[in-house]
N, C-alpha and C positions, 0 to 999 in steps of 0.2 A: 410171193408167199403170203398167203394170209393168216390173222394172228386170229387164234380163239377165244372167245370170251365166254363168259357160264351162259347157261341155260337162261332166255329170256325169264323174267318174274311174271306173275297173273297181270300185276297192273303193266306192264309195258304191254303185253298183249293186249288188253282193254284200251289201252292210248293208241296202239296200231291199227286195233279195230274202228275204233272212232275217228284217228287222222286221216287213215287215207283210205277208208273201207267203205265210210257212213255217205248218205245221200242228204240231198238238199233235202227231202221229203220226209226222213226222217228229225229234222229238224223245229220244232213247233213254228207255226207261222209269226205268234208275237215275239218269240227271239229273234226271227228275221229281220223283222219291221223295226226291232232295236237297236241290233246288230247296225242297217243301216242307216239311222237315227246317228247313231256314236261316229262308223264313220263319217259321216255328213259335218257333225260337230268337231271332230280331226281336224280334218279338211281347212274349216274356216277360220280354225287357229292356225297351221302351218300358214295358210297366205297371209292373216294380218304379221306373224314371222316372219315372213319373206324379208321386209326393209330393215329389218333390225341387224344392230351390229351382228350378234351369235350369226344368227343365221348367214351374212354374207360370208361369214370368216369361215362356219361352217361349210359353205359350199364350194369356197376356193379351194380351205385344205382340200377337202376330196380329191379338186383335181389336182391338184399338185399333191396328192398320198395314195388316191384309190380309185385310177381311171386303167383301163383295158386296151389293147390291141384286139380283141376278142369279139366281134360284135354281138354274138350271141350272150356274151356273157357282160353289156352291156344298157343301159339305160339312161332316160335324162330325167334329170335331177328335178324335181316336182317347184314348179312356180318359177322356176328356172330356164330350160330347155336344154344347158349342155349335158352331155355325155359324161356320164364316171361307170365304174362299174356296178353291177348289180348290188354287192354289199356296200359299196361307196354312193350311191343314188337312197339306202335305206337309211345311212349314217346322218348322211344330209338334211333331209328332211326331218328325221327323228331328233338331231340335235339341234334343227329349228324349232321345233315343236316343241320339246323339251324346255328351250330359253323363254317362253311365252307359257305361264301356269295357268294356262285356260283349259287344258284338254280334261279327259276324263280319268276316271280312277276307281279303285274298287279297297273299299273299306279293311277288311281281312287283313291286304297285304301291304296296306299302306302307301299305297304306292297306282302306278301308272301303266296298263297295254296299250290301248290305242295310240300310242305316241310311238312303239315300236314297228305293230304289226302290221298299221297301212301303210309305211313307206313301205315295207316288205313288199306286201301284199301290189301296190303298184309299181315296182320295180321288176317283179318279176311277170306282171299281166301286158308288160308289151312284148313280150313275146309267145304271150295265149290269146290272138285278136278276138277268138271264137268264144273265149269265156265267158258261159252268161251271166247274168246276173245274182239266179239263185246258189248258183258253184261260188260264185264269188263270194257271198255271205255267209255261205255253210265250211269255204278255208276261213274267211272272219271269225266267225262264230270258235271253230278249232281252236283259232289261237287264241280268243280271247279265253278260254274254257281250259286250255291247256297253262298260258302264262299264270291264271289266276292261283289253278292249283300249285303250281308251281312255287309262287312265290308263299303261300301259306304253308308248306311243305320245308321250306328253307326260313321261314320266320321261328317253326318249331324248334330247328334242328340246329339255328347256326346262334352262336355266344353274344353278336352282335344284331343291329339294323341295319341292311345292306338296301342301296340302293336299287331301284327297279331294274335296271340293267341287267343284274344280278340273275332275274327268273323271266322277265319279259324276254330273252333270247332265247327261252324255251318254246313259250309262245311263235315265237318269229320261226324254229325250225319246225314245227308242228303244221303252222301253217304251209312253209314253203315245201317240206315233203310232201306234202298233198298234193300244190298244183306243179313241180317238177314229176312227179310218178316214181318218188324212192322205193326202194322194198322195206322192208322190216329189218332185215337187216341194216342197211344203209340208214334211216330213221336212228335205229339206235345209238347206233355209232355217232350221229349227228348231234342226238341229244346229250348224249357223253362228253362229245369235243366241247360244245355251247358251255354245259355246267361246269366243265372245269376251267373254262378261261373267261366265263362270265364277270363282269366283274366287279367284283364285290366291294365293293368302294362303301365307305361309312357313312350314311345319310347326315348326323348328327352333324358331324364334322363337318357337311356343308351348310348345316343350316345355322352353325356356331361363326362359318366364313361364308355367308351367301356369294356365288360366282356363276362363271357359264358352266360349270360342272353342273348345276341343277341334280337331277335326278339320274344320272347314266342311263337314258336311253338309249341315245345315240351310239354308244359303245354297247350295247345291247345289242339294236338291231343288228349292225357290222360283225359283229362277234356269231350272231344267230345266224345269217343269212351264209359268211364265209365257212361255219361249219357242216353246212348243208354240203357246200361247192366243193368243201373235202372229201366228206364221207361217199359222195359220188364218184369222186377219183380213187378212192380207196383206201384212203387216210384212216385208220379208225380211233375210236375212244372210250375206254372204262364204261360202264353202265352209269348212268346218272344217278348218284346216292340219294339226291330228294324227290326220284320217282321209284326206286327198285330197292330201296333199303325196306327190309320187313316193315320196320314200326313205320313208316310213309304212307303202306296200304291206304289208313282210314281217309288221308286227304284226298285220296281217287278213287274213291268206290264210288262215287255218285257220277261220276264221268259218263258221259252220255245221256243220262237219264235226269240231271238238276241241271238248270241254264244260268250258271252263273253271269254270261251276258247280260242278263235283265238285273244284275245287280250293281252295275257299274250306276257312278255316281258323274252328273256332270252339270259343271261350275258353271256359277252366274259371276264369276267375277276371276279375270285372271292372278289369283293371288294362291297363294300354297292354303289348301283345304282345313287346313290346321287354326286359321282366322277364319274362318267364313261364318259359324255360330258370330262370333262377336260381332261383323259385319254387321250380319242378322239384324241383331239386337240393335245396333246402334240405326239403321236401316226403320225399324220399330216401331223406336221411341222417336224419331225426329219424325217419322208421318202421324204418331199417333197423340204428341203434346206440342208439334210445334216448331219446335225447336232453333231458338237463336243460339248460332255457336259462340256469336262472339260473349254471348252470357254464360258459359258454360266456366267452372270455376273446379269443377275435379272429373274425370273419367276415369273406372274402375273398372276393370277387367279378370272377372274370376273364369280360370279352364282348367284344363288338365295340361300334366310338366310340360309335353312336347310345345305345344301351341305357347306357352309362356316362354319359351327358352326361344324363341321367335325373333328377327332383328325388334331391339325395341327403341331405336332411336330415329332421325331422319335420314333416310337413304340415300346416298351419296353417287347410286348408278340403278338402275331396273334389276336385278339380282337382287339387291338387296331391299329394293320395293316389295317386291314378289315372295318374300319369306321375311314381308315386317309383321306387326301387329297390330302397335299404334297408329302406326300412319294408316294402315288403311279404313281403320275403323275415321279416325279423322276428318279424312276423304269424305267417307259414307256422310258423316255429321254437318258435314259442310253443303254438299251441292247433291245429297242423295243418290251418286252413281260413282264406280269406278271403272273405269276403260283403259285404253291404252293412254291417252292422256294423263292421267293420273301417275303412272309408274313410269314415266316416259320424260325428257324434257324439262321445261316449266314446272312440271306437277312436283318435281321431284325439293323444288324450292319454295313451295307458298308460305309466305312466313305467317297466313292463318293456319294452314297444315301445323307451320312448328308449332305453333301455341299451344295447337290442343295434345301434339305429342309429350311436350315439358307437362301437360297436365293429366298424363294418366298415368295408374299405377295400375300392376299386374300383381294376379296371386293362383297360386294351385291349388285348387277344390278339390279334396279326396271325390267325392259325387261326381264331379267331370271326368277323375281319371277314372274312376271306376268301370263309368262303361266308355272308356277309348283302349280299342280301335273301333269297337262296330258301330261305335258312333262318335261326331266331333261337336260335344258338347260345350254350353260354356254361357253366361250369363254378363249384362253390362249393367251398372249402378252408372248414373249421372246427374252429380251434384252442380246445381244452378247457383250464381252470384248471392242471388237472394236465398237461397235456403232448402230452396226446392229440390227432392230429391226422384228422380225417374229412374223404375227398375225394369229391366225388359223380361225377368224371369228366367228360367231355364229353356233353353234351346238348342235344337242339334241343327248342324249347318243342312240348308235348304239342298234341294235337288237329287237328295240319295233315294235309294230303293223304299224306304217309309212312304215317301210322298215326289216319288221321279215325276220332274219337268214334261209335259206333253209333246206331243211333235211339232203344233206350232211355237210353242215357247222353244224349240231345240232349235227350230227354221229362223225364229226371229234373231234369237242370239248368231247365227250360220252369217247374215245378211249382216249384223250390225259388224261382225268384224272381219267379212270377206269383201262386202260389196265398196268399201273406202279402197279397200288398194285393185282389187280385180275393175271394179266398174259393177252399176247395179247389173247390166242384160248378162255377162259373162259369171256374176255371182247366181242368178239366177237361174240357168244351164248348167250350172254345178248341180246346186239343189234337185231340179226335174231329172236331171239323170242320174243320179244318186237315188232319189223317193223311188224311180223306178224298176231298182233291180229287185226287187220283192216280185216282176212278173218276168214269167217263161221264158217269152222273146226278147229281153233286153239283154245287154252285153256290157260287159266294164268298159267296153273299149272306147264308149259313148262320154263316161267319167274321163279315163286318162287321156284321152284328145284334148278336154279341157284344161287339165290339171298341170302340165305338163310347158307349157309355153308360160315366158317371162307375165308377169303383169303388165 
């Protein structure tokens, strides 16, 4: 017996139409070529994940929580090679990704898709060897355009800040109903089950306790991918309130027709986006006076609340690296780059790091909150032994849609934190098969043959 639900709304029809209707060709060619741009930059953050603790623990749970007798309903775990299941291979990867704040993000929502929607997206392409390249970027494309709206939809509507998790399983079922061949019906339902058990976890609250909760991706994707596998068997679910509630309309009328893909933003430094203005600045002033740290004698830090409410002391694991302040600007101050060294290890104890951490103060600038979210503004003062004071000005953090990173700046960043744990010839083979699904004859399957086996 099946159970009925109302009358689809206009915007769920325009999200049907667009998920599983639209062609690669109607898709603009520059949101392709960025579409694969992002995943590319995915990609080279999940492998430098791989060796980290999250990620191994990650990978195990799965299979000791979410592996299959099923083979169809089957895949292996990206940088890995075992077998879990479809939703357990997207969990995996997503909450490796998710433990490494390198990936990409979109301003709006605060928050994070592509950490969801390519483990998706390659969890369910081994079982489409034929899919080419441009189907591949046009389901991309879907879910990043779907998750976007999604979460700006649920930022209006819900009391709180919820984690990406939250709306990127939106994303994740948008995409995956395209390359399984749901109907509209089944979609619905899909997206129903996803929103109601999305989960909505309190971003605050992890960045008040930085942990491997990170940003709920990974329970994003899991959440997104097994309501698909429901709605197929004929599990259903409520209509999704933050796509088919009247007053939601205005967040999805542009669907199809605006590429929010080209407005993702993505990082020069694996740290929560929240710091990367002050980075910036501290980045700035030390190419542009100089700068001896061990002379530095105060560092000042004006932003908006979020980014001040930031770990502000020295970090005692990579979590709490990864959603500091001080430390990373410190970092910057010190040896002019941040990598995985810095957040990692050693970095996590240089008692030059502690110096300059005991010597900065933080403050909230009505002017930085003002324009946060659309932008992560934020300004550094740094007072020198002798008297000297250097100001970097006002700055919004580098890499967003104002002034997006090129595709060799996206390439270099791909190499510097793929090719240390893959090897340069096998990081490189990523890259060329990835740059080449933008043409006719390519295939994904040329990507996940790579992607797929151990380091």
């Amino acid at each position: 017996m099946s159970i009925a639900i109302p009358t689809p709304s206009d915007t769920f029809t325009l999200l049907a139409d667009v998920s599983l209707r639209s062609s690669p060709a109607q898709i603009p060619a520059p949101t392709q070529t960025r579409a694969a741009l992002l995943l590319l930059d995915t990609l080279g953050i999940c492998a430098a994940a791989a060796p980290m603790q999250a990620g191994h623990i990650a990978r195990d749970t799965t299979l000791a929580l979410y592996g299959t007798s099923d083979p169809a309903m089957s895949a292996p775990m990206l940088f890995d090679g075992r077998t879990a299941s479809l939703a357990g291979a997207a969990f995996a990867a997503a909450t490796q990704i998710d433990n490494l704040d390198g990936h990409d993000g979109y301003n709006p929502v605060k928050g994070h898709i592509g950490v969801a929607v390519m483990p998706a997206l390659s969890a369910l392409a081994h079982h489409l060897p034929d899919l080419t390249g441009p189907e591949t970027l046009a389901a991309l494309v879907v879910g990043y355009e779907v998750a976007g709206r999604a979460g700006v939809a649920l930022h209006a509507s819900a009391c709180d800040y919820h984690t990406s998790g939250a709306w990127n399983a939106l994303g994740v079922v948008a995409l995956a109903a395209r390359l399984r061949g749901l109907s509209d019906a089944q979609l619905r339902h899909a997206l129903g089950i996803a929103e109601y058990h999305g989960p909505r976890s309190q971003m605050m609250r992890e960045i008040a306790n930085p942990s491997m909760l990170h940003d709920g991706s990974g329970m994003g994707a899991l959440v997104g991918l097994s309501s698909v596998i429901m709605a197929e068997k004929g599990f259903t679910g409520a209509p999704a309130i933050t796509l088919e509630a009247p007053d939601m309309a205005p967040h999805w009328a542009s669907l199809g027709r605006e590429w929010i893909t080209e407005e993702q933003y993505v990082k020069p430094y694996p740290i929560c986006r929240w710091a990367h203005a002050p980075i910036d600045g501290a980045r700035l002033l030390r190419a542009r006076h100089g700068i001896d740290h061990s002379k530095i004698a105060r560092i000042t830090i004006r932003s908006f609340a979020e980014a001040v409410a930031l770990y502000p002391g020295m970090p005692d694991h990579s979590a709490r690296a990864q959603y500091a302040l001080a430390f990373p600007v410190a970092w910057m101050l010190i040896n002019g780059h941040i990598g995985l060294d810095q957040i990692s290890g050693d970095g996590l104890s240089d008692p030059r790091v502690a110096r300059l951490v005991a010597l900065t103060e933080t403050a909230v600038d009505q002017r930085h909150q003002d324009r946060f979210p659309a932008g992560r503004w934020a300004d550094v003062e740094i007072t020198m032994q002798d008297g000297s004071v250097f100001a970097s000005g006002d700055l919004n953090a580098s890499g967003g849609p104002e002034a997006p990173f090129d595709a060799d700046t996206i390439c270099e960043k791909f190499m510097t934190y793929a090719a240390p744990v893959l090897g340069q010839s096998r990081a490189e083979a990523i890259q060329d098969a990835v740059l080449s699904l933008t043409r006719k004859e390519s295939t994904f399957s040329a990507v996940n043959d790579l992607i797929t086996p151990a380091p």
